[in-house]
C-alpha positions in Angstrom: -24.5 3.4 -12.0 -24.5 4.0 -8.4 -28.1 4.0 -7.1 -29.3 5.7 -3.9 -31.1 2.4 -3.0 -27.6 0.6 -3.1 -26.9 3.0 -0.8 -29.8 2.6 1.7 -29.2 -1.4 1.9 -25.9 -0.6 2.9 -26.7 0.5 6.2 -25.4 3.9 5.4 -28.4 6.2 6.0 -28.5 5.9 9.6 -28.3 10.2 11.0 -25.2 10.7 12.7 -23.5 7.4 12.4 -19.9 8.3 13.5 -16.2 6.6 12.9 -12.4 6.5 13.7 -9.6 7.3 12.0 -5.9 7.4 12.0 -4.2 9.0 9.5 -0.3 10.1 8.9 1.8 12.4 7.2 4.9 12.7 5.8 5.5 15.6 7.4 5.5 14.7 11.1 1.7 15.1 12.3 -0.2 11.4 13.1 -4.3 12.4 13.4 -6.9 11.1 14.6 -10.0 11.9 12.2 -14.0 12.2 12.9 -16.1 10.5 10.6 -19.9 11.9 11.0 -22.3 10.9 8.3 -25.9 12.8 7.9 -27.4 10.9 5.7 -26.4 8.2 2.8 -24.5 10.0 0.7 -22.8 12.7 2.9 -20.7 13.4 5.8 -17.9 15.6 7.5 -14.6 14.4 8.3 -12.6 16.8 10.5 -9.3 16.7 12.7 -10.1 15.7 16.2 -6.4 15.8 17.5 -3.3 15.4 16.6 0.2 14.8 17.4 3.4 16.4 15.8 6.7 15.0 16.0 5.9 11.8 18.1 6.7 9.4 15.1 10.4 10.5 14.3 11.1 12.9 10.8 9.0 11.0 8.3 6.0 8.7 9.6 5.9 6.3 6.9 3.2 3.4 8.2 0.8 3.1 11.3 -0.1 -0.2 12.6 -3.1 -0.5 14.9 -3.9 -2.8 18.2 -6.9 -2.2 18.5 -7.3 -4.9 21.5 -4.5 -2.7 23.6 -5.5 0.6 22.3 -2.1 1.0 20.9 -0.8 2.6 17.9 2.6 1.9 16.4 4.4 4.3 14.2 7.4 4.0 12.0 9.6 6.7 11.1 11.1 6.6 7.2 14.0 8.6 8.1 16.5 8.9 5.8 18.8 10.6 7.8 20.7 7.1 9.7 18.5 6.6 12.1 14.6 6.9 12.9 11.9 5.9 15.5 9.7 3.1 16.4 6.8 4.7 18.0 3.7 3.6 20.3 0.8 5.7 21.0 -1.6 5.0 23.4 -5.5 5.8 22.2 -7.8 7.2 24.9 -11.9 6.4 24.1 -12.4 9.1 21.8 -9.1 8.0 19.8 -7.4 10.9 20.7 -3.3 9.6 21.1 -1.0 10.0 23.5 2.7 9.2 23.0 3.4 5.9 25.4 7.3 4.8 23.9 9.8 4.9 21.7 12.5 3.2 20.4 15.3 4.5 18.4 15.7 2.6 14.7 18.1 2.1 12.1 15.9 4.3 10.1 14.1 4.2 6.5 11.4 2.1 7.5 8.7 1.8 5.6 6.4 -1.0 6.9 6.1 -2.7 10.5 3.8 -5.4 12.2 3.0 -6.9 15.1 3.9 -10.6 15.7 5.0 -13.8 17.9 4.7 -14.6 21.4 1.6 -15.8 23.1 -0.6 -13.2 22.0 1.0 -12.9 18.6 2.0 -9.2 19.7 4.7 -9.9 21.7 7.7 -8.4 18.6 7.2 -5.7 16.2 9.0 -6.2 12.6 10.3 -3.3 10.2 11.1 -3.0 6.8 13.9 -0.7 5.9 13.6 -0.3 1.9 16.7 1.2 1.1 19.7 -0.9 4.3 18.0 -3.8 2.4 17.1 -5.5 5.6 14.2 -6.4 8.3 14.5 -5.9 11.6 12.7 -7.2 15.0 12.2 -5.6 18.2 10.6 -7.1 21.5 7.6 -5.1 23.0 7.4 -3.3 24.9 9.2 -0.8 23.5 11.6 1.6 25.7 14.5 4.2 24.9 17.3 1.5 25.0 15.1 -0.9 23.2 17.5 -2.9 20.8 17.0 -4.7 17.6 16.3 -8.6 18.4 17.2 -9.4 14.8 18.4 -8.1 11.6 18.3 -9.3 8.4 20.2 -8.0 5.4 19.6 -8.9 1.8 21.5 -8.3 -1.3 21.7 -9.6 -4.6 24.1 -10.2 -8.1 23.0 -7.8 -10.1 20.0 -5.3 -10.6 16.7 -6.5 -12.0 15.3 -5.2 -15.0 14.3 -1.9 -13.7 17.8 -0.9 -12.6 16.4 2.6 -11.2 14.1 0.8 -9.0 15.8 -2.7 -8.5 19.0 -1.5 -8.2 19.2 -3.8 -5.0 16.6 -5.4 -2.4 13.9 -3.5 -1.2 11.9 -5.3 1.5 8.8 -3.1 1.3 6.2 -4.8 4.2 5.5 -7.9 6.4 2.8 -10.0 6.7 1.5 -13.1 8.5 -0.1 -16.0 7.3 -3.1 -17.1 9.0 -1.4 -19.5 11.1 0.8 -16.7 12.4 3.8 -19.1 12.2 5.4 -17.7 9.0 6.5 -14.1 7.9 6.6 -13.3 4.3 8.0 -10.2 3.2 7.6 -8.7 -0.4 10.6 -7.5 -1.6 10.4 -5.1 -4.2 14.1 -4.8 -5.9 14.7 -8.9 -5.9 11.5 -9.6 -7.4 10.4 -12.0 -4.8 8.5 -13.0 -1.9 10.6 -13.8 1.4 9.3 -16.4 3.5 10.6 -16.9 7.5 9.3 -19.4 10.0 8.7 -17.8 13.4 9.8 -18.9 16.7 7.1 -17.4 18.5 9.0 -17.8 21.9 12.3 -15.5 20.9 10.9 -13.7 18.0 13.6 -15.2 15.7 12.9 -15.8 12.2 14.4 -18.8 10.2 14.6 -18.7 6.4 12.4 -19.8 3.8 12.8 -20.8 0.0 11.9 -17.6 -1.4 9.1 -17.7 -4.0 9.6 -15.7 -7.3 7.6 -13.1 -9.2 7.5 -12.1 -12.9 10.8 -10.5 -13.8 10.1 -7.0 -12.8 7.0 -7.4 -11.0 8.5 -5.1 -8.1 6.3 -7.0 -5.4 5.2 -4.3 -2.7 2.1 -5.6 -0.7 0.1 -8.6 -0.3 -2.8 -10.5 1.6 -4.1 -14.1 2.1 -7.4 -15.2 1.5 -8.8 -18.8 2.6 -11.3 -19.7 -0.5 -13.0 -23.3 -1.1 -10.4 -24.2 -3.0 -7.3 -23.9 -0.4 -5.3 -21.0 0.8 -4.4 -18.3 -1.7 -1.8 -15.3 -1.3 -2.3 -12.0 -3.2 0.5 -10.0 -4.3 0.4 -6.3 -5.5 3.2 -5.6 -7.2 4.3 -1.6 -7.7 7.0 -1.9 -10.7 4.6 -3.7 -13.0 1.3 -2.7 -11.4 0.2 -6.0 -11.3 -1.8 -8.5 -8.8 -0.2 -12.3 -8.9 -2.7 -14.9 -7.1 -0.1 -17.6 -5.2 -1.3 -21.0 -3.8 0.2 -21.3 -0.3 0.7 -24.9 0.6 2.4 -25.8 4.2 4.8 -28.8 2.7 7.7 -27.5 1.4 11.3 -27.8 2.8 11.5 -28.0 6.5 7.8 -27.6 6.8 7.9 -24.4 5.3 5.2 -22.4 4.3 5.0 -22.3 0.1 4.1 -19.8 -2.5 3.6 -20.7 -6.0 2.4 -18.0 -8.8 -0.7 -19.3 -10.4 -2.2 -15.5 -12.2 -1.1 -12.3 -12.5 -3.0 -9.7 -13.8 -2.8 -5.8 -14.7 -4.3 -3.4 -12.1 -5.3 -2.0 -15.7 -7.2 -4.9 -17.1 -6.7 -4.6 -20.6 -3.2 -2.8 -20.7 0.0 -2.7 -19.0 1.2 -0.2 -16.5 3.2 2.7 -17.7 6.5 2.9 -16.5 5.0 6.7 -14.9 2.3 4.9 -12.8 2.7 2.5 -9.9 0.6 0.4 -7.9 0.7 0.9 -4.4 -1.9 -1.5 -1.8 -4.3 -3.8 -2.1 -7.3 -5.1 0.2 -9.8 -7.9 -0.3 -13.1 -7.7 1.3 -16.0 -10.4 0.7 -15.3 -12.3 -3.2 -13.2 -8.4 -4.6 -9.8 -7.3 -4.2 -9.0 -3.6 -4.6 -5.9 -2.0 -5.7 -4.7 1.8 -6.0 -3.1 2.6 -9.1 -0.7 6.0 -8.7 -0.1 8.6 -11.3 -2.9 7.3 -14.3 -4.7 9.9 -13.5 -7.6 7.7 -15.1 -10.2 10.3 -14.0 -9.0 13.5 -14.6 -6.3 15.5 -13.7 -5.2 14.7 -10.6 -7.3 12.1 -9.9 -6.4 8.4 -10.0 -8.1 4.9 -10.1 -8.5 2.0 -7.6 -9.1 -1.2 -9.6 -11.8 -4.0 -8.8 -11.1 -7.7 -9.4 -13.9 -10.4 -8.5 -12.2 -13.5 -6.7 -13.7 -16.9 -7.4 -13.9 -17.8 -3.9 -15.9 -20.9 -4.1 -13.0 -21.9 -6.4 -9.5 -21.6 -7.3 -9.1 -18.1 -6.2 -9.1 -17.0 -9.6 -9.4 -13.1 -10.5 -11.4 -11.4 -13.1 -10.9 -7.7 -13.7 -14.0 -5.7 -13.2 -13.3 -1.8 -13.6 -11.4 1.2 -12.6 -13.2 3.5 -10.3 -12.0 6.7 -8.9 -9.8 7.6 -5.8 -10.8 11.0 -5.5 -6.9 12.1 -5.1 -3.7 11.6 -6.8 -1.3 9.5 -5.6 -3.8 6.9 -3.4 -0.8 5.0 -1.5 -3.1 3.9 1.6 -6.1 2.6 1.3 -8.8 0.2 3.6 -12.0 -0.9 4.0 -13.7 -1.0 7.2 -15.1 -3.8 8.9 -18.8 -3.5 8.0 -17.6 -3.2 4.4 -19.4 -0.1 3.4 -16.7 2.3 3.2 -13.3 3.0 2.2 -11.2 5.1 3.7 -8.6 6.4 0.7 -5.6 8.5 1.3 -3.8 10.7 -1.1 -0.3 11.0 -1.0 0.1 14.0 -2.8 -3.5 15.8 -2.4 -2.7 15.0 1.4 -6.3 14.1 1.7 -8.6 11.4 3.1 -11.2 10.2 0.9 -14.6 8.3 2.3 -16.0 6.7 -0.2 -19.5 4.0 -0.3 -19.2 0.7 -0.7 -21.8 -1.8 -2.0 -20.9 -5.2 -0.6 -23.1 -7.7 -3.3 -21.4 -6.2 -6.3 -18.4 -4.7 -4.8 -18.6 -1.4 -6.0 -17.3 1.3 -4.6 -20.0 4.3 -5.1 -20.2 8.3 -3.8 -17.9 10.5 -2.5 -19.0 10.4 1.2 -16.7 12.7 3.0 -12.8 14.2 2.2 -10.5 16.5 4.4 -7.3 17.7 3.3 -4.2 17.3 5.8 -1.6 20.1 4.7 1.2 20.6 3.5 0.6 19.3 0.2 2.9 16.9 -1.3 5.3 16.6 -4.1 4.7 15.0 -7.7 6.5 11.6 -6.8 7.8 12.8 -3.7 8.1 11.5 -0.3 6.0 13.9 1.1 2.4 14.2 1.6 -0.2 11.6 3.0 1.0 8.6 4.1 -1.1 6.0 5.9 -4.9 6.1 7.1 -6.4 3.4 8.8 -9.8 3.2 10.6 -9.8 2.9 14.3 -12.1 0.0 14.9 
């Protein structure tokens, strides 16, 4: 149970406490949101500005800088070509469109990497051209792709209607920020690139397996006592597999081996209806958002809780389901302080704040929710699709 003094240690009762954040739709609109709460358990979250059509047909992802006040943008397109987008963010958050660059389209991840400053090259993931591609900043109207990358493979994996080929979904660094690994839903893998941080190139890795029809989607490294550890959320089987990351393999490449997986349902499997979308990992838990369980009534699916032996191996143990307060929770974060998470709802098109305790992970009361119209879909690519906080 949720108690109101769980509440109060979490620094949440302080009167008009406000927040950022940056939210995108399917439909064209990116928004920047107000988050003002009035006491511990409630708030308002309203619109303070928006901006249609500056993020191509279909913004997909958002990626913020918050050290430039930049905000990229990528356009999922499916219609041969799409937009690489940067906004610049004023002191209220409020965006302004600064570039763009035209793309190959379908993109459905990007992130900032390389250089100096590790920002000097953006990277996209197209999910259905089966490649990656990298740009150098800053971006302009005759920006061209540095690199691309295409993927295929023998045969389609053992969910032929979602693994009919590869599907790079995201991109992430490792803390070292000199490899890329790139989860790649339809080989059933994990992509690995070193980075030459002068050119932006990327060399191939050994790639490191998942379970046969894990579907890997998202992922995250933790440092624990134990060594490094990489977390993978995988969508087809709506799992989490723990990876030790070692730093000796071939060439001096970065290395993931699968040491756990585990079911973003505890004690069952996913259902071939539901699929896991994100995961973040805040103090010693990792959340996940499970799509289409509707575990908490209609319309109203689960994010689940694992506890990470961080003074360990890195092990997980499944703790509970809780509710996302919207159906469909593709994006999801927590923000800094740890206290709240921000939880969007693909097809509700709403934003969910929800309250954090940070000793026992928790996630407690609905703090604050806004819907962002038009509604999506049942499965569709429509609706809600990335919210981040602005901090």
């Amino acid at each position: 149970m949720w108690s109101t003094a769980l509440v109060l240690a979490s620094g949440l009762a302080s009167p008009a406490l406000a927040a950022k954040l940056i939210a995108s739709h399917f439909s064209g609109p990116v928004y920047t949101l107000d988050l003002s709460l009035t006491n511990a358990t409630s708030g308002t979250l309203k619109v303070a500005s928006q901006v249609n059509n500056g993020c191509g047909r279909i913004p997909s992802w958002i990626t913020i800088d918050k050290a430039s006040n930049s905000v990229y943008c990528f356009d999922e397109s499916w219609y041969g070509s799409g937009v690489l987008a940067q906004f610049a963010a004023d002191d209220q958050a409020v965006l302004t469109p600064k570039a763009s660059a035209p793309t190959l389209g379908n993109t459905v991840f990007g992130a900032l990497y390389g250089g100096d400053d590790d920002k000097s090259f953006v990277i996209t993931a197209e999910y259905s051209p089966s490649t990656i591609t990298t740009y150098k900043l800053p971006l302009s109207a005759s920006s061209k792709p540095v690199q691309k990358l295409s993927f295929t493979m023998p045969k389609p994996g053992p969910r032929p209607d979602r693994q009919d080929k590869p599907h790079p979904h995201a991109a992430f660094l490792d803390p070292t920020k000199e490899f890329m690994v790139v989860p790649d839903l339809g080989a059933d893998l994990t992509r690995i690139f070193k980075i030459n941080k002068a050119t932006g190139e990327l060399t191939a890795c050994p790639t490191a397996p998942s379970l046969s029809g894990d579907g890997p989607r998202h992922g995250e490294f933790l440092e624990t006592k134990g060594g490094l550890r990489y977390y993978s959320l995988n969508e087809v089987a709506s799992s989490v597999g723990m990876y030790n990351v070692t730093y000796e393999g071939e060439g001096g490449c970065l290395t993931l081996d699968l040491a756990q997986t585990l079911s973003t349902f505890g004690d069952r499997k996913g259902q071939t209806t539901e699929k896991a979308a994100e995961l973040r990992i805040a103090g010693d838990f990792l959340y996940a958002s499970n799509r289409n369980d509707q575990k908490f009534g209609k319309e109203l699916d689960s994010l689940a809780i694992f506890r990470l032996d961080t003074a360990g191996d890195g092990q997980m143990t499944f703790q509970e389901l809780t509710n996302s307060h919207g159906f469909f929770p593709r994006p999801f974060q927590i923000n800094k302080a740890g206290d709240l998470v921000a939880i969007g709802g693909q097809t509700t098109a709403n934003v969910a704040i929800v309250a954090r305790d940070a000793a026992t992970g928790k996630l407690g009361p609905l703090v604050a929710n806004i819907n962002l119209p038009p509604r999506g879909t049942n499965g569709g690519e429509d609706g809600l699709s990335a919210v981040l906080w602005y901090e």
